[in-house]
C-alpha positions as CSV (number, residue, x, y, z in Angstrom):
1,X,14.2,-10.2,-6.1
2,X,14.1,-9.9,-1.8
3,X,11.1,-11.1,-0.1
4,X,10.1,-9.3,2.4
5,X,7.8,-9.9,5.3
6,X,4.8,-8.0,7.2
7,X,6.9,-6.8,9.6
8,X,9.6,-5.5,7.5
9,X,7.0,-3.0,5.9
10,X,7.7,-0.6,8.8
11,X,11.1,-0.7,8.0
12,X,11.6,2.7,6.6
13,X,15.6,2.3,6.3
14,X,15.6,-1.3,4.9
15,X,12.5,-0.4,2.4
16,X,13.6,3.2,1.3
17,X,16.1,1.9,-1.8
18,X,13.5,-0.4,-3.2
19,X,12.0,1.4,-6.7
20,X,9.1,-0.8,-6.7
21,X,7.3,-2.9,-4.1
22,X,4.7,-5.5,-5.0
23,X,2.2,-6.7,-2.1
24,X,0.4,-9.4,-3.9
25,X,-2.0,-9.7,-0.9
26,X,-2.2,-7.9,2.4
27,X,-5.8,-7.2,3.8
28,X,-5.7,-8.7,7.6
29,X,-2.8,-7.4,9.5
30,X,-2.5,-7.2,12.9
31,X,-4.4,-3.8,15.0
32,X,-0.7,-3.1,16.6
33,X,1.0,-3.0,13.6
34,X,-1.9,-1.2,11.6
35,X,-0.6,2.3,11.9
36,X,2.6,1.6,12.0
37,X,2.8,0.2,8.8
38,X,0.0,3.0,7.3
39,X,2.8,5.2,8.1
40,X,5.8,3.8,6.7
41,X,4.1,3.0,3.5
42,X,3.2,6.4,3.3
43,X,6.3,7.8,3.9
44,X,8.4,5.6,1.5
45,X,5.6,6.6,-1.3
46,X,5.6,10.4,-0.5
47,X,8.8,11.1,0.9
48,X,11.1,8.2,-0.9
49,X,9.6,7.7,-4.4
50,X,9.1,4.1,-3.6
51,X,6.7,2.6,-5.8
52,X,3.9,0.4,-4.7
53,X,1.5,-2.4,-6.3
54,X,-1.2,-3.8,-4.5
55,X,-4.1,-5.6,-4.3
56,X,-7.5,-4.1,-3.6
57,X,-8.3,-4.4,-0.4
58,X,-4.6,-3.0,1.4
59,X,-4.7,-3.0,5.3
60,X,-8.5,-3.3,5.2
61,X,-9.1,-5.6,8.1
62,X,-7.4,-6.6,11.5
63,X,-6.3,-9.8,11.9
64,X,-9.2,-11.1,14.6
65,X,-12.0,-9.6,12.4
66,X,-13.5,-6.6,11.2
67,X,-12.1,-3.6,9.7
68,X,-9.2,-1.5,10.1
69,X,-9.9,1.6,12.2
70,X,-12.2,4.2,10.7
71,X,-12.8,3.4,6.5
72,X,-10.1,1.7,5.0
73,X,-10.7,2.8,1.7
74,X,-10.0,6.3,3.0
75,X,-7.0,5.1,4.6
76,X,-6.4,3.7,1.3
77,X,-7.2,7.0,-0.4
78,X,-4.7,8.7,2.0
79,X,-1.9,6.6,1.7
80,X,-1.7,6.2,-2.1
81,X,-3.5,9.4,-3.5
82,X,-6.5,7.9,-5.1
83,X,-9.5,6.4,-3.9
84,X,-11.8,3.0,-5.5
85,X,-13.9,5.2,-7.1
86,X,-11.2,6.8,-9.4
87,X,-9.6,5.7,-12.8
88,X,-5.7,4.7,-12.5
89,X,-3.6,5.2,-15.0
90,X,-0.4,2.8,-15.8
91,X,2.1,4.2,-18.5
92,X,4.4,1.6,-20.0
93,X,6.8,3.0,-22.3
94,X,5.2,5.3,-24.4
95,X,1.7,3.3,-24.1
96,X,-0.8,5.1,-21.8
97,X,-3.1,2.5,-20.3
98,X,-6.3,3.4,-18.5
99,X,-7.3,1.0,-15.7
100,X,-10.7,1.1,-14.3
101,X,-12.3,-0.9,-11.4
């Protein structure tokens, strides 16, 4: 088990052999590092198979206050493919689990 820090998660290189990553908490982050980590995120979801678990409200609000630019929950949507309003689905083994909010 590696801990890893804030800034790391714009590590693409460092973060890309990692099969699961778990964020326990992560809602106030810094508005210069905002996008940059948006983006890496994405990319080791989309393009890397990495997995991610977090907590509701990911990258939500800056650090001084406020939210993230634009809606969060979009940028939420975006990165991760499903929104608050949507079921998730976990399967362990051969179990299928339905989550709702």
């Amino acid at each position: 088990n590696d801990r890893i820090n804030v800034d790391d998660l714009t590590d693409i290189a460092k973060l890309c052999h990692y099969k699961l990553i778990v964020i326990p908490y992560l809602s106030h982050v810094d508005a210069n590092k905002f996008k940059d980590i948006r983006h890496a995120v994405y990319k080791l979801i989309h393009y890397y198979g990495v997995g991610f678990v977090v907590t509701g409200n990911f990258l939500s609000n800056i650090a001084t206050g406020g939210t993230t630019p634009g809606d969060p929950y979009n940028a939420m949507e975006l990165t991760f493919g499903i929104s608050d309003a949507l079921p998730v689905f976990a399967q362990v083994a051969s179990t299928t689990v339905k989550v709702t909010s």
